[in-house]
N, C-alpha and C positions, 0 to 999 in steps of 0.2 A: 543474288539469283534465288528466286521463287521455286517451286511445283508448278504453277500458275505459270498461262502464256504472257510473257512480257507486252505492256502495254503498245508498245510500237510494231508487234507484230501483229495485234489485234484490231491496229490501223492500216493493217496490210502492207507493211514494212518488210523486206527481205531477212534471212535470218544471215545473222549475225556472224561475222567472218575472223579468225587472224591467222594469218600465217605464219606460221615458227621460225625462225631462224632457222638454216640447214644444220647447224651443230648442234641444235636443242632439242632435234626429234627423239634421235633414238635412246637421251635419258629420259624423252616425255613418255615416250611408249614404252619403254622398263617400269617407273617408277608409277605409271599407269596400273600395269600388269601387276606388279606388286601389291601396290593397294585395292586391286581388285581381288586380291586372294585374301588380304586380311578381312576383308567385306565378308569373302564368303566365308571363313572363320565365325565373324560375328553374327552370321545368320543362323548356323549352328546352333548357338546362345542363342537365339530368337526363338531356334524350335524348342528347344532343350523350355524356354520358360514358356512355350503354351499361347506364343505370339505367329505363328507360324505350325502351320501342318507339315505331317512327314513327307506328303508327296509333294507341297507346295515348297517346301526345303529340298528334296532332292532335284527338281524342275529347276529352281534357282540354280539350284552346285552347278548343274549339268549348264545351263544357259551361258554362267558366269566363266566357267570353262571354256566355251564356245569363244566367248568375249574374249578371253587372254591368248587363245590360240589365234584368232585373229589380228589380236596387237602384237604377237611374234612375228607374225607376217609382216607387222608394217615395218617393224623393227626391222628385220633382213632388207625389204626392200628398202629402206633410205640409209642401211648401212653401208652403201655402195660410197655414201657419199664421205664418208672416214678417209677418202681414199683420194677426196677433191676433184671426183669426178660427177657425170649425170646428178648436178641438183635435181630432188623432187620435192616439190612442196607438199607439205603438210599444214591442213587446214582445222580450226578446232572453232567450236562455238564460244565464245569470251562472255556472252553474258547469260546462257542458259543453261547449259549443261559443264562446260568444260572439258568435253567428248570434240572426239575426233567428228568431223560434219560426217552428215550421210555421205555423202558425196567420192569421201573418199574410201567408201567401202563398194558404193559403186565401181568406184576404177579398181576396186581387188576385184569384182565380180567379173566385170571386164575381161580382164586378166588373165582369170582362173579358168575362161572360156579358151584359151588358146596357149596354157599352162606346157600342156603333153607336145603342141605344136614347137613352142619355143626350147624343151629340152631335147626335142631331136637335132636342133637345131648346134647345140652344145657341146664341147668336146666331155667323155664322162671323167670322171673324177681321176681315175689311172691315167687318162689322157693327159690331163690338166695338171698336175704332181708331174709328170716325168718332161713335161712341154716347161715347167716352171725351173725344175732343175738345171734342163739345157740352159735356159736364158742365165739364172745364176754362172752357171761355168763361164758363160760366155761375157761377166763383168758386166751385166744388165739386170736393171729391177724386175722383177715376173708381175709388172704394174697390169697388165693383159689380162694375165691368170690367175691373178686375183680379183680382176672386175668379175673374169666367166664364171669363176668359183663363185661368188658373192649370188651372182648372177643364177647357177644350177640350184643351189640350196637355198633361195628365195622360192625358185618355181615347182620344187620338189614340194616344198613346206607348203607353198600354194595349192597346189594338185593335192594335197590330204587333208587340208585344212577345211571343216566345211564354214566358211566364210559367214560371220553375221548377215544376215538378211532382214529388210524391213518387218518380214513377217513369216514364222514359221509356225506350224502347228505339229504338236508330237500325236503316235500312235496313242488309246485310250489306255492305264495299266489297272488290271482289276485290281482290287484291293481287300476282297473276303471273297473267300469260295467256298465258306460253308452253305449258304440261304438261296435258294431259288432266286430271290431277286438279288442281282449282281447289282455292286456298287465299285463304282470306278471313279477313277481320276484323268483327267487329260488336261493338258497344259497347252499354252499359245505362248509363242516370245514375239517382237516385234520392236521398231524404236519407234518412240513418239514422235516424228517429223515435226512438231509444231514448235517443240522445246529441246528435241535432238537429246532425248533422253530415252534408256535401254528399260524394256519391262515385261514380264513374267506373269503368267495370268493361266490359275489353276482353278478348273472347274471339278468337284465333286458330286456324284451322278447316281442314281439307282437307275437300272435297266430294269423294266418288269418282266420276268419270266411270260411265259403263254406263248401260244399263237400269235406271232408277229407279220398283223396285215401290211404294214407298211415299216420301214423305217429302222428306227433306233438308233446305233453310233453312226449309223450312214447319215441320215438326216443330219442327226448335232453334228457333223463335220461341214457340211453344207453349211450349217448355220451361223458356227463360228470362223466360215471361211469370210462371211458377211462383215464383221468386225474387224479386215484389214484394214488399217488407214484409216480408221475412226480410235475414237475418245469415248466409247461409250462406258456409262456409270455402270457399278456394280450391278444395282437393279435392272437396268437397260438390257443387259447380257443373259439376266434368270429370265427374265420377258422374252427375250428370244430364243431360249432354248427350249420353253416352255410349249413350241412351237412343233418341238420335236415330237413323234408319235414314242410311247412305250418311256420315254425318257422321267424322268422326277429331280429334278436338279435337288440339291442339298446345303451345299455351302458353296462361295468364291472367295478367291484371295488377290490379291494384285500384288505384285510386286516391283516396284518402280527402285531405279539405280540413279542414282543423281542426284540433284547436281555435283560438280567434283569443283572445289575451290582450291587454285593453287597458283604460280606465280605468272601464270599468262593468263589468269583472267580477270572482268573491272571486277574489282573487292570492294563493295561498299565500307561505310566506317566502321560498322560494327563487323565484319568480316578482318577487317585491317587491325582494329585492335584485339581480334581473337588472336590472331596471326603475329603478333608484337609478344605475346605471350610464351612460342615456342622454345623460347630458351637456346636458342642454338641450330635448334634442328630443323631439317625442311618442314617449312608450314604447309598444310594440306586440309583441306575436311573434306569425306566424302558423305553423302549424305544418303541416304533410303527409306524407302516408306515402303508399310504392310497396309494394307486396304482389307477388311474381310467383312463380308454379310452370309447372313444364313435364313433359306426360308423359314418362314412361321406357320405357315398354316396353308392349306389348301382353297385354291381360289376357287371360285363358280365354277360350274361347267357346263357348258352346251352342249348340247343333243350332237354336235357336228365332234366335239371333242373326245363324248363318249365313244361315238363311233371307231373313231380313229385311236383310240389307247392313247388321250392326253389327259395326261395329271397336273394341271398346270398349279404351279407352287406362289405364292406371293412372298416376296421379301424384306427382312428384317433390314435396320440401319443400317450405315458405315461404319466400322470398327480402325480406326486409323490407328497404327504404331508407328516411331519415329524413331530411326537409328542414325546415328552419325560417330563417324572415324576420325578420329584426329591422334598426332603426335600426342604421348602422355605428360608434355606439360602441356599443356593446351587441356587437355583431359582434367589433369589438376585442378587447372581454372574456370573452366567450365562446370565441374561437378556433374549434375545430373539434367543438366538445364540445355536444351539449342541451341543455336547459335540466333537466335528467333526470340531463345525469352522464353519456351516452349517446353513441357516436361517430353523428355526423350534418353531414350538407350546411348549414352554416350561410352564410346568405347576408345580406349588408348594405346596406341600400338610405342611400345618398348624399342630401343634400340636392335634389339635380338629379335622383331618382327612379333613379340609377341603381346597377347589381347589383356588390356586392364577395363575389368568394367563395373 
């Protein structure tokens, strides 16, 4: 599994399906969730070395946060099935991501939509305990009462949970109020539909002080509402904001999550003999990339630009950083190298859940 859209999808191939075993969800979606927090542990270390900005690390925490509340959810909802009742399946990409499909974050959205609906519906929780009790007395399993229960505390968790979504954009957060001209930060999360892969994308901004004929974070919110459901390049994104009146972009970051290698998805040979390496422990890699460019210099400007207060910026290269999680013998044998051959942040999680790097 690549960054890069697999070549059968770029033949216009469907993406890529399997479905878990009913017994395998809810240690996929723990063990998921787990490893999604050692990630953000090692992003930490990304900022801390200068790989990673402090807003475009906190954008992440917050995002990857999101993500683990959302696989709490799925976790409740298919824990019903502990109980060898209601199978639901659980779908995950095998050869691009090793994520849950869109698809199935859809049916949470679904869901979430008639959350308040479904727990009116429900006896409450004093109801369900004292209704559970009876049946006990009565030489019967409370198998009922603990479907509803399963059942309440899935749609509770639902209804607070604010649910991964294809694409979100946060409010702008200033970041110096000493200077007339404001510089700020705003962030986008989204999932890559094309490789079902999660990602984070922090723009850094100067607002110019004055008379403001038109525009500024109203505009750039407009603008990077444009880049839902798109792949567009770092530079692609400064070209567009550049668009905005009063706006001066500064630097971007991207933040991509994925792929996650582990034991339900195809592992080529060099994946298989990483994996042959663990020594015991569950094999896994999760993998991530830092994307960052910064403008250079200010571009031309037309008469039509001046007018309107655009500072249009030109931008520098791609700055790509590579992190990857694995068990710490695997970390061992790896050294400092990808699983690619590739120099990268390899990072090795301990027994005790903690970061070797």
């Amino acid at each position: 599994m690549l960054f890069d859209q697999h070549p059968l999808l770029s033949a216009g191939a469907g993406q890529a399906e399997r479905r878990l075993p009913d017994e395998a969800v809810v240690p996929y979606c723990d063990a998921l969730g787990d490893r999604l927090g050692w990630l953000d542990a090692a992003f930490a270390h990304e900022q801390a070395a200068g790989r990673l900005s402090a807003a475009g690390h906190k954008a992440t925490h917050a995002f990857l946060h999101e993500i683990r509340a959302t696989l709490m959810v799925m976790t409740l909802k298919h824990g019903r099935q502990l109980l060898d009742v209601e199978p639901l399946p659980l779908t995950i990409d095998p050869t691009e991501s090793g994520m849950p499909t869109v698809k199935d974050f859809w049916l949470l959205h679904e869901e979430r939509d008639h959350a308040q609906e479904q727990l009116a519906q429900i006896p409450s929780r004093d109801g369900l305990i004292a209704d559970a009790l009876d049946t006990i007395y009565s030489g019967r399993k409370p198998v009922k009462q603990q479907i509803l229960w399963l059942q309440r505390a899935y749609m509770e968790r639902l209804a607070a949970t604010p649910v991964v979504t294809e694409f979100r954009q946060m409010d702008p957060v200033r970041l110096d109020a000493q200077h007339a001209d404001r510089t700020y930060a705003v962030s986008w999360t989204g999932i890559i539909r094309s490789v079902n892969l999660f990602e984070c994308t922090t723009l850094h901004y100067v607002e110019r002080g004055g008379w403001h004929v038109t525009g500024g974070t109203d505009d750039l919110r407009k603008l990077i509402d444009q880049t839902s459901g798109g792949r567009n390049s770092l530079q692609e994104i400064i070209g567009l904001t550049n668009e905005a009146a009063w706006i001066v972009p500064q630097t971007i970051e991207r933040v991509t999550i994925g792929p996650y290698n582990h034991e339900w998805t195809e592992n080529d040979e060099g994946v298989q003999a990483m994996f042959a390496a663990a020594n015991g422990a569950a094999p896994f890699a999760m993998r991530a990339r830092i994307e960052r460019a910064a403008t250079t210099r200010a571009a031309p400007r037309s008469t039509f630009d001046s007018l309107l207060g655009r500072e249009p910026m030109e931008a520098g290269p791609t700055v790509t950083s590579h992190v990857l999680l694995v068990p710490l013998a695997i970390k061992q044998h790896l050294g400092t190298i990808s699983i690619n051959e590739q120099p990268c942040a390899v990072y090795g999680v301990t027994g005790n859940g903690d970061l070797v790097s």
